[in-house]
N, C-alpha and C positions, 0 to 999 in steps of 0.2 A: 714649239711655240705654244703660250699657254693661249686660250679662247676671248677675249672681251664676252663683258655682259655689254648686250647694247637697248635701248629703247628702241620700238619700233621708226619711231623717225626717223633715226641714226641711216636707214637701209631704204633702199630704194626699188628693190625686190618686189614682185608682185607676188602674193600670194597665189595665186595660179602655178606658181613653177614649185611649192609644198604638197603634199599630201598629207592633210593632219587626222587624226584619229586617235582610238584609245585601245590598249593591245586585248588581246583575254582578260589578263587581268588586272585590266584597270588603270594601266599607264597612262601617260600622254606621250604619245608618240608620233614621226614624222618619216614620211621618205624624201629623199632630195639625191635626182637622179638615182644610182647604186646604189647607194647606203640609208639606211634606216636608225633612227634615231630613238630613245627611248628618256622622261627625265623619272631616274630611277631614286626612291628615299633611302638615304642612309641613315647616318645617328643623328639625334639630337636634332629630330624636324628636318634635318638639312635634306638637298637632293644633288643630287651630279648627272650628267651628260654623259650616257655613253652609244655606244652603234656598235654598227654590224655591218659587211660591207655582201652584196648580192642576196639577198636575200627577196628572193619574188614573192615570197607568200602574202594574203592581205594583211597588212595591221593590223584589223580586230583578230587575226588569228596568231601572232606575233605572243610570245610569253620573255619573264624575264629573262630566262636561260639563253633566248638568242642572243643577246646584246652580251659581247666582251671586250670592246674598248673602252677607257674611262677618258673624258674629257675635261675634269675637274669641275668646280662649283654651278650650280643654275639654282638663281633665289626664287624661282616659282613659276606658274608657269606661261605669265605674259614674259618673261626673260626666256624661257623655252621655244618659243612662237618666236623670236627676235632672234635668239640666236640660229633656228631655222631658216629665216629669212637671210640672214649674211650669211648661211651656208652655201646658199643656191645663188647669189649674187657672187661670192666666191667663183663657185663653181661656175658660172658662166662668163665670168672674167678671165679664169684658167683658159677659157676653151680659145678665147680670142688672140690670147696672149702666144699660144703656138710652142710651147717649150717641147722638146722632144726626148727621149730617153735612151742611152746610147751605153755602148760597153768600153772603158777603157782601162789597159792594162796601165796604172800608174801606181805610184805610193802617196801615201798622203801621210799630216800626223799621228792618225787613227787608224791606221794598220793599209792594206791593198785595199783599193777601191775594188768594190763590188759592182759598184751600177753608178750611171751618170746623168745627172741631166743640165741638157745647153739651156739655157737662160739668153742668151747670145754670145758673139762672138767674146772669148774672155772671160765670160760669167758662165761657172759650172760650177753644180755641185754634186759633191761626190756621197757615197754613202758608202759603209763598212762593216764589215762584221759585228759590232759595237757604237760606233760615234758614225759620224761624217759631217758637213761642211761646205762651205764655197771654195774656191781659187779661183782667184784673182789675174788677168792676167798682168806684167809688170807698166803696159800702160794704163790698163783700169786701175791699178793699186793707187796708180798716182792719182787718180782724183778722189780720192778718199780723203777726207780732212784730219789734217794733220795730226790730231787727238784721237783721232781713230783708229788708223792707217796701223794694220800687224806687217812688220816686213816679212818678206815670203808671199804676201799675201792671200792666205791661209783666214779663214773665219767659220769656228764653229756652231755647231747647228744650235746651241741650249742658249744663246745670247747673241753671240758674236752678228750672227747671219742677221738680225736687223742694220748690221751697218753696213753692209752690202742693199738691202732696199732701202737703208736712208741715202745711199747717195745714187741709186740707177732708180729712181721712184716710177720707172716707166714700164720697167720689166718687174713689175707685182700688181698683184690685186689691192684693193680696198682696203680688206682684210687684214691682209701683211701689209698694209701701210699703218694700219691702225694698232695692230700688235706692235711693228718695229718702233714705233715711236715709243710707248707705250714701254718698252723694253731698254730701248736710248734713255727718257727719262729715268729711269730706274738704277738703274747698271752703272751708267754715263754720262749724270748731271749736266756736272762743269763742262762737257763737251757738248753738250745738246742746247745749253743757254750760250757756246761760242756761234755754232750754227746759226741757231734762232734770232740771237742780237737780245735776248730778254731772260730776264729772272724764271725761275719758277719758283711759286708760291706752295706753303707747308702745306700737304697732301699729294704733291703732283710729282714725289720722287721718293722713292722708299729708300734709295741710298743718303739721299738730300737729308732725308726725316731723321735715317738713321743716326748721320753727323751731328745732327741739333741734338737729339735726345742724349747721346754720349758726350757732350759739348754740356749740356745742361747738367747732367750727371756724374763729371768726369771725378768728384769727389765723393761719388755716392755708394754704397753696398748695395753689389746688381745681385742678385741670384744666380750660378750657374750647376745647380745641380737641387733636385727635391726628390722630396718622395715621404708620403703619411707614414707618422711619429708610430713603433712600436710600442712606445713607452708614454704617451699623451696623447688619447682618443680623443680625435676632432681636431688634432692640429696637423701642421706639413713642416715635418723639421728642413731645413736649406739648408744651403753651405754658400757663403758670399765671397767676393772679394773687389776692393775699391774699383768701379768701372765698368767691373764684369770681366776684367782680363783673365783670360787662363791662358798666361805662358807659364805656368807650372813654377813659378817662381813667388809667385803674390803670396799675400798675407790673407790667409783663409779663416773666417769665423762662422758658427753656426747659428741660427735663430729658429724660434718656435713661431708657425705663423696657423693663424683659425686658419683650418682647410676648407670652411666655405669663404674665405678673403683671399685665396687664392690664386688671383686672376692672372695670367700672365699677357702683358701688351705685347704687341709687335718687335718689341726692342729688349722686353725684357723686364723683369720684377725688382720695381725699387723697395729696401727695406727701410722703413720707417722705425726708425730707435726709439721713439715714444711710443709705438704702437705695438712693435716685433720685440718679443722678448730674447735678448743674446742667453744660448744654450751652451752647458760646458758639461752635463750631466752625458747619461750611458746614447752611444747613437744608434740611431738604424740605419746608418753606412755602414757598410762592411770595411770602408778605406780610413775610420774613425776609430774602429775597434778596436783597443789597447794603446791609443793614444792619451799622454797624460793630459787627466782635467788642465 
């Protein structure tokens, strides 16, 4: 499950159940219950969320080397303070919720269950060596909406499992109500606008956006491959092909692009024929190399 940024509003958490502070060196860091939190700088200004789980020492005495989980992005650190706050509301939703942790000898699609937890009667999930996942049992399966519904009822844990709390929304927290959605849209448009009875609008589905943008560009030269020109300082030679398809079959050509115009969007670099100059000269592919002009 990736994390939401949230505002503080979003949470209804009191700050009382945080401990905020700043590590030795200079962090901003939190504890919430066990785990300690830290919002560490990467590249390019940016910062990430990571923790550390039992760790008693105080915060100010806390350095970066304790912290090795990674929780992906935090834009600064009023979203730091926020995502603390839905930690510990999490965390105190779990505690009500009662889910318990159990061993059972089963197979699943991701190898022998390792560990289990009841969710209730019919809702478990398992975890494995590698993956794991819900199952289903085959009268829960059935209330799963029809666009959803894996038979077996089988849902794994990197998507699937928000469609297991979009349809038991009583057995999760906040949290994973607001990922699972969050993840529906995404994922599983067309089924989350059958659900909901309504559209969603450009921004509020990255599979939705995807479709538009390859829909808008379905005659366009996308980029699927770069890398800076050995043979043209300051440029990024590409390799395109109409749509962006690579089933290994398209029609490939190459372009010279300024490497500071280099921007790649979310879906991908459209080339400009008036802007992007088409290259037939020596490559800095190696897959180009002895290919006739």
């Amino acid at each position: 499950m990736s994390t939401p940024v949230l505002s503080p509003s979003d949470v209804s958490t009191s700050e009382s159940e945080v401990e905020f502070g700043r590590s030795a060196d200079g962090l901003p860091v939190a504890r919430v219950g066990d785990l300690v939190f830290a919002m560490v700088p990467g590249r390019h200004n940016e910062y990430f969320l990571a923790s550390a789980w039992r760790v008693s020492r105080p915060l100010i005495g806390l350095k970066r080397e304790d912290f090795y989980s990674h929780h992906g992005a935090v834009a600064d650190e009023d979203a730091f303070r926020a995502r603390m706050l839905e930690q510990a509301e999490h965390s105190r939703e779990l505690r009500a919720l009662g889910r318990h942790s159990v061993r059972m000898h089963c197979s699943t699609p991701w190898g022998p269950s390792q560990g289990a937890t009841i969710y209730a009667d019919g809702v478990v999930s398992h975890t494995t060596a590698g993956h794991g996942g819900f199952k289903l049992s085959v009268e829960r399966n059935a209330k799963v909406h029809q666009l959803l519904r894996a038979d077996g009822g089988w849902y794994e844990e990197d998507a699937a499992w928000a469609i297991v709390a979009l349809t038991f929304p009583t057995l999760f927290t906040g949290y994973e109500h607001r990922t699972a959605d969050r993840t529906i849209r995404d994922s599983w448009p067309d089924a989350w606008e059958a659900v909901h009875g309504r559209e969603l609008a450009p921004g509020q589905s990255i599979e939705k956006d995807r479709r538009a943008f390859h829909a808008v560009h379905a005659g366009d030269w996308i980029v699927i491959s770069a890398l800076r020109s050995d043979y043209h300082p300051g440029m990024t030679e590409v390799i395109a092909t109409i749509g962006g398809t690579r089933d290994g079959g398209a029609e490939e050509r190459r372009y010279l692009v300024p490497s500071d115009g280099y921007k790649v969007g979310r879906f991908g670099f459209v080339i400009d024929e008036a802007r992007h100059s088409a290259h037939d000269g020596p490559s800095s592919f190696a897959s180009w190399r002895g290919r006739a002009a």
